[in-house]
N, C-alpha and C positions, 0 to 999 in steps of 0.2 A: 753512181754506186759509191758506198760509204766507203771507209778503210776498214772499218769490220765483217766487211761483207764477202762472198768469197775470192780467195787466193787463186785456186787455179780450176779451169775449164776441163772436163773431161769429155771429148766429143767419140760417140758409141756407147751405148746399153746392156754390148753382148757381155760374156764372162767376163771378156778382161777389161773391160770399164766399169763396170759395176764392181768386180771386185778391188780394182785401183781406187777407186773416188773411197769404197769402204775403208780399206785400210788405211786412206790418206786419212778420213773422218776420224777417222779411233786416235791415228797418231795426234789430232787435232789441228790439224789442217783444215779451213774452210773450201768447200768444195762444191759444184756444180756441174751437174753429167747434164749432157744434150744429145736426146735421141730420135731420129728422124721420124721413126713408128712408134708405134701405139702399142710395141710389142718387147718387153723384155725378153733377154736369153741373145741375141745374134742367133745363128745356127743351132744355138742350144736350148732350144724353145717348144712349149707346150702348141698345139694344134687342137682346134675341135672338127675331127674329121668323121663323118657320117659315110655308115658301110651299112647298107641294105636298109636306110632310112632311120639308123638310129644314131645318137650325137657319139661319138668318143671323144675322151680326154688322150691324146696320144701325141708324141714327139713329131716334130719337123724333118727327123729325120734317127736315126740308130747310131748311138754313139757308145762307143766300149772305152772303159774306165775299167784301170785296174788297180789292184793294192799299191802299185809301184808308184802312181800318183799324189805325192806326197802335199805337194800344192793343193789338189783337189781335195784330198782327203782332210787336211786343217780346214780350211774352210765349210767344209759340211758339218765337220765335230763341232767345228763353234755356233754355226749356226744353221743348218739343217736340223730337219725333225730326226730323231734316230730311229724312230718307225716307219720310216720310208724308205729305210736300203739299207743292205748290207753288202760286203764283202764275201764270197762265197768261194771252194775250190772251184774250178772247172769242170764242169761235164758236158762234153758235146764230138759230135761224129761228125767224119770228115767221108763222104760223099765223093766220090772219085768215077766219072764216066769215059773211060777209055772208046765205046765203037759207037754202032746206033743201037743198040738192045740195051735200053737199061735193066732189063732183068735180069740178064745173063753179065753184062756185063759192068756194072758200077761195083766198084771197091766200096767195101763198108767199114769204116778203121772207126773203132769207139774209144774214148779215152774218159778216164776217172782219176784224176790224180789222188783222191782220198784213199782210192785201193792201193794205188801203186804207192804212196807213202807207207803206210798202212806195212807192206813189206819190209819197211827196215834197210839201211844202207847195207847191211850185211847182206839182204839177199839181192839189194843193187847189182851188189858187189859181185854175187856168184856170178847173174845172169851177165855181167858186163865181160866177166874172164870169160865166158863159156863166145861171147863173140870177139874177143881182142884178146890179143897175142901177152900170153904171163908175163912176159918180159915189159911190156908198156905198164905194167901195172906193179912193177916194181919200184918203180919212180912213186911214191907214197903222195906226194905231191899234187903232183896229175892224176894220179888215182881219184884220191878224194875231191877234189874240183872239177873231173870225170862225174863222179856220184853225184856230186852237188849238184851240177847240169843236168843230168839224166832224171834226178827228180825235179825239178824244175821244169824240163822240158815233155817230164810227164804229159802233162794237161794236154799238150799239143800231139805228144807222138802215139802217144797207149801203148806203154810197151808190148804189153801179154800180147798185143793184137796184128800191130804192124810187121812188115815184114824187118828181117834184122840188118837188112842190105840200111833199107830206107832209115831205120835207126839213127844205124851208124854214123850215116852222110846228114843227118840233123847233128848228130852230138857231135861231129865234123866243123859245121858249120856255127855251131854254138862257141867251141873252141876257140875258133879264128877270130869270132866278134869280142872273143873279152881278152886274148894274151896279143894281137897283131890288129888292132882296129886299124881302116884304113886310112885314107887324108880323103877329105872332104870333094876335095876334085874327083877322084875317082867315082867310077863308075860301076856296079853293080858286075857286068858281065869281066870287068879287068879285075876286079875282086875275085870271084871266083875261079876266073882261068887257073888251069892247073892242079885244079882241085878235083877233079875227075869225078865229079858228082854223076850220076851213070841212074840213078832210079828216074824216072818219069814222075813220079809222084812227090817226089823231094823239088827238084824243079818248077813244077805246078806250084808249091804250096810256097815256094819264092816268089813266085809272080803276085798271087794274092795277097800275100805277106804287106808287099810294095805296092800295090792296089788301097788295101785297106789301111795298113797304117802308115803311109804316105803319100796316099794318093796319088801316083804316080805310076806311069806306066814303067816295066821292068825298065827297058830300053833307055830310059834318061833315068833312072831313081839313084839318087845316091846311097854309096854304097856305107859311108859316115853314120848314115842318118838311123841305114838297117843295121847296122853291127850296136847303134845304141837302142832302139828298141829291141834287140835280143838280150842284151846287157840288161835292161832294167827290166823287161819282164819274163826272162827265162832264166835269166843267172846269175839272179839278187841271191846274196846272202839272207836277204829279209823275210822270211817263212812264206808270208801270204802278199807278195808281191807280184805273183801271177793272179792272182787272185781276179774273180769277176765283179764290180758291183752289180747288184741286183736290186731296182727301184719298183718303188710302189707307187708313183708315179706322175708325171711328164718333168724335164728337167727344166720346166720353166717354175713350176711349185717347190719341184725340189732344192732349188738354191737360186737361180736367178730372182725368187720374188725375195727372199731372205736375207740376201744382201742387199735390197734397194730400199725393204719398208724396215731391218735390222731388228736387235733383239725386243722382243718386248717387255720382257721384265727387267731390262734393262735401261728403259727409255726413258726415266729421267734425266740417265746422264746424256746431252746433246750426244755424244762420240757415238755411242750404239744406236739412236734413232734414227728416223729414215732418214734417207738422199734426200740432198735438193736436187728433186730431178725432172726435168723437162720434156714430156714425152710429147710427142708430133711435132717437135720443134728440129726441125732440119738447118744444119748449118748451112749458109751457101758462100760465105767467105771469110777468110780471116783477114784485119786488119792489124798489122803491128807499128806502131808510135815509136820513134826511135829519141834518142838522147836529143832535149832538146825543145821538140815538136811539141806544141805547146804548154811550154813550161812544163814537160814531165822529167823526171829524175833522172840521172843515170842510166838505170836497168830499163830494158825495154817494156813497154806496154802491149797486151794482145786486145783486139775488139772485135766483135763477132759479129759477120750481119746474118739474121736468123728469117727464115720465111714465116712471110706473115706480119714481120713487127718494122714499126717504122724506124725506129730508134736501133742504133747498135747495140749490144752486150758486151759489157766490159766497165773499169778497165781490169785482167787479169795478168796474174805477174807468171804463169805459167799455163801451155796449153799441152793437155795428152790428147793425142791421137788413137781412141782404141777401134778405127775401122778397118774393114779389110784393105789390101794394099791400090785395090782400085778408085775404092770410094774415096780414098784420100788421099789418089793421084788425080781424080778429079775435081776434088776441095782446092788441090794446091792450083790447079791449073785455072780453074773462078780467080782465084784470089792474087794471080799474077805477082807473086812476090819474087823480087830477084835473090832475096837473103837466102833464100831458101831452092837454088836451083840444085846445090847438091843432095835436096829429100827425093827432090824428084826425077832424079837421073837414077838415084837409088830405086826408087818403087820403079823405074820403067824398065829397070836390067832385072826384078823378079818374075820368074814366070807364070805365066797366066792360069789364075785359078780355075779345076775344074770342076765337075759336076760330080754328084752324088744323087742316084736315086735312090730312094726307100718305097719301095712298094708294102704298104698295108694291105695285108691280106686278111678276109674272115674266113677263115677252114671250115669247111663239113666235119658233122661228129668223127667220121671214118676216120679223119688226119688229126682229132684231138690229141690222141694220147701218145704220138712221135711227136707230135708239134711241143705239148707240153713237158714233155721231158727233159728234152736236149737241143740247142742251137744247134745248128748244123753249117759245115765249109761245104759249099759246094763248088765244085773243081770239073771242069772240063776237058777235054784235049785241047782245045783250040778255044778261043774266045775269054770277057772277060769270068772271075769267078766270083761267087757271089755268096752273102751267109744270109741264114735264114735264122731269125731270133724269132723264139715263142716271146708274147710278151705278157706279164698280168698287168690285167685290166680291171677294176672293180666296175665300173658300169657293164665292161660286159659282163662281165657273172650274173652281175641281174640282168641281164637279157639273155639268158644261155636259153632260157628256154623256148623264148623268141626267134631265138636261131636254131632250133634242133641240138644245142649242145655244143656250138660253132665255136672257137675259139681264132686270138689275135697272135698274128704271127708277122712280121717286117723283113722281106725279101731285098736287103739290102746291093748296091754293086756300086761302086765306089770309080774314080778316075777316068769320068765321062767327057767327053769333049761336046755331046750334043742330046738335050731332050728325047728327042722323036726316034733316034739309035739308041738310048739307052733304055727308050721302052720295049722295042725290039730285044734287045737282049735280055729284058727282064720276063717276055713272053716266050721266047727258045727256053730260057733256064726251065720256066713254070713247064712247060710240054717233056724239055729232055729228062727232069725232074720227077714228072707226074705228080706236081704239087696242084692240084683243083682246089679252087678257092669257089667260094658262092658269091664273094662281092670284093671289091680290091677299090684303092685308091693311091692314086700317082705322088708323092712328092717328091720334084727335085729341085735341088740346092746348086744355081748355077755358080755361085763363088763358092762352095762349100769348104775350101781350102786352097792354099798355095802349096802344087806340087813342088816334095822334095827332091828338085834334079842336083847330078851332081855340078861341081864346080860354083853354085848360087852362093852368092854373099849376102848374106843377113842383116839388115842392118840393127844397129846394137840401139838399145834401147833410151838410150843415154848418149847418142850420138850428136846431139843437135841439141843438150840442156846448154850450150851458151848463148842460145838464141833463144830460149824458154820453153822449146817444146822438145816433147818426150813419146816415143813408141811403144804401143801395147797390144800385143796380137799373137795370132799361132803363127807369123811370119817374123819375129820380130825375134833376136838372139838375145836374149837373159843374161849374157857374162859370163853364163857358167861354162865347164868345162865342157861339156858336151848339150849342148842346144838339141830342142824337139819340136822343128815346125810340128806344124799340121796337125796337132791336136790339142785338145783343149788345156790339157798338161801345161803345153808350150804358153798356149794363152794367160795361162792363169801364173806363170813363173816368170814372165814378162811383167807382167800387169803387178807382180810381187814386188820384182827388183826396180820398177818405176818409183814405186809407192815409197819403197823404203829409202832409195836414193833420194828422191826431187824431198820427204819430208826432214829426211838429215840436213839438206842444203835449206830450205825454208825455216824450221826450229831450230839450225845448229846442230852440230857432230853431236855434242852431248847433253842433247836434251834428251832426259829419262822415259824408255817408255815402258809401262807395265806391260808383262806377260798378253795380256788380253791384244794390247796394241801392236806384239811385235809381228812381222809380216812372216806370211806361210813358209817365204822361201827361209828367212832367219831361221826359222823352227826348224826345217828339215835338214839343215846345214849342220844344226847340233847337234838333231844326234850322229 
């Protein structure tokens, strides 16, 4: 390989490899991603899955993105279609079956944050006095970051709707996440002690909380991880920080192709053209060259053996790692490196990712127009919970009549340990539910994330740049103040502070870069 030829190795496709090798390219960094499949996106990928014999374009899985997503959202504005999603308030009902009668007995709680804004902090304000004591609300202070919460936590609670008990112990628990966050070790249930949370349905919507955005069962979920997703998407300053995206559709079009094939009317400049990217090319070892070893320099060299090719790949002066933590606890373990047994005591002390099913369901006309109006929480007494996302589809609109008027909907349940149980669970919900579908299809995602338990060390992303390699993942700590495994967020703010770091160390602290070049997380730092 020449000296003009690429600098550094980025081995993974999903977000946070494609979006790292991008932004390394802009900064002008020479770079090479190496993906095992045939498939852009990781976890966050487009599917063509056939329900009663017709193709669909639909995701691998249900993935919720919100305004708070600041990483995500730079990266779509630059290169995403703007016709393909937007940011929208919330509206959706929370589904609560307390006995066996779902008729008589499931809680209906609807929430619209457009209305509850729509009321005005003043009349926040009345309803919040008519439940809390004048005297708390003399403190001006708490008052108003009281209000600010309560509209924020709209989307979730519906005020007009819920009971005021259940409220309160949200705007409770809202509180405690943003003036008293916990420490990382702690645990979920020693967070809350003392706090005499007492509704049923406040509890519940803890557990799914910690289900779906951290994958994680209540019982180990860190308590860290929850106080910062309530912080960034319940009680941002930021207006539309709860905010839902809503796609037009699969999120492998929507941005995983866009960072790999880059802008087009920008493509004569090399920086915005496509990856050099290697798709079906599976790493199965690294090779590093050290000072010395035949006549190389100083700094160490990486070489790559790739299945399929006789020849190594290499040499590169830098390797990212953007796979999940197993696939690249079994990369290291091929590759029998000693330099490297602190990566791998790291990946073996993370805990084992689990499962995510997405059941695709096609609905009967009957269930259209619940299904298309509002996602729905559905909550249990006992067992796990699970959300039901309407989805648009334009192939099926032109099949609607093919189907009687059927529409797409994603019976998602989140922090699985096992397939063949989590289709069971997804069959109880559809019966305790009364959701009838006319055709379904199973996907699940057995790494689908690294559960966030408490007391887990992250390893930092930039932990191992003086042996030339670097970490990019929803497992991987970013630097920042408050880290977010387990979702794409996290992925994509890793895969930022890689980019931005390994390109300052390769061009120099002060190489210039334009606006266009600077990395998502720069951006969101400023403002």
């Amino acid at each position: 390989m020449s000296t003009a030829g690429p600098r550094v190795a980025v081995i993974g496709a999903g977000w946070a490899g494609l979006a790292c090798a991008r932004l390394l390219q802009e900064s002008g960094v020479p770079v090479r991603i190496f993906e095992a499949t045939r498939q852009l996106g990781g976890r966050a990928r487009g599917l063509e899955i056939r329900l009663q014999g017709q193709a669909l374009k639909l995701d691998n899985g249900q993935h919720l993105i919100i305004g708070a997503y600041q990483c995500v959202r730079t990266l779509l504005k630059r290169y995403a279609n703007n016709q393909h999603y937007a940011f929208k308030a919330p509206n959706f009902s929370i589904h609560h079956v307390r006995g066996g009668d779902p008729e008589s007995e499931v809680s209906r709680f609807s929430t619209n944050r457009e209305h509850a804004m729509a009321l005005g902090q003043s009349a926040w304000m009345q309803q919040s006095q008519a439940m809390l004591s004048a005297e708390v609300f003399t403190r001006t202070a708490f008052g108003q970051a009281l209000s600010r919460g309560l509209a924020q936590l709209s989307w979730l609670a519906g005020a007009q709707r819920i009971p005021y008990r259940s409220l309160i112990e949200l705007a409770s628990l809202l509180r405690q996440a943003r003036v008293r966050p916990p420490q990382s070790t702690c645990s979920i249930d020693e967070w809350l002690q003392g706090q005499g949370f007492r509704e049923h349905l406040v509890n519940r919507w803890i557990d799914a909380l910690c289900e779906s955005a951290l994958n994680c069962p209540r019982n180990q979920a860190c308590a860290l991880r929850l106080s910062t997703v309530l912080n960034e998407a319940m009680a941002s300053a930021q207006f539309d920080a709860s905010h839902w995206m809503q796609q037009a559709c699969d999120l492998g079009e929507l941005l995983a192709q866009p960072l790999a094939f880059g802008k087009q009317n920008l493509s004569r400049d090399n920086r915005f053209g496509a990856l050099d990217l290697h798709e079906g090319k599976r790493v199965l070892k690294l090779r590093q060259l050290q000072a010395g070893e035949r006549n190389r320099p100083a700094n160490s060299n990486w070489w790559l053996e790739v299945a399929g090719q006789e020849q190594m790949e290499g040499p590169y002066e830098h390797i990212v790692m953007a796979l999940e933590p197993q696939q690249a606890a079994e990369l290291l373990a091929r590759s029998a490196l000693n330099t490297l047994e602190d990566l791998r005591d790291a990946l073996g002390a993370l805990p084992k990712p689990l499962g995510i099913l997405t059941r695709w369901l096609l609905l009967p006309k009957a269930n259209r127009a619940s299904a298309q109006r509002k996602p729905q929480l559905l909550l249990q007494n006992q067992g796990p919970a699970a959300w039901l996302f309407p989805r648009a589809c334009p192939a099926a609109a032109e099949q609607q009549a093919t189907h009687d008027g059927g529409s797409i909907a994603g019976l998602v349940i989140s922090a699985q340990h096992d397939s063949v149980q989590a289709r069971r669970h997804a069959d109880e919900i559809q019966q305790r539910f009364e959701i009838q579908a006319i055709d379904h299809k199973d996907i699940y995602e057995h790494r689908a994330a690294t559960p966030s338990t408490f007391g887990t060390q992250w390893p930092s992303f930039d932990r191992f740049r003086g042996q030339g390699l670097w970490l990019a993942g929803d497992w991987v700590d970013d630097g920042g103040e408050q880290c977010l495994p387990a979702s794409l967020e996290s992925a994509l703010r890793s895969a930022s502070a890689c980019a931005e770091a390994l390109s300052a160390y390769l061009l120099g602290a002060h190489h210039p870069q334009s606006p266009a070049s600077q990395s998502p997380r720069s951006l969101s730092k400023a403002r």
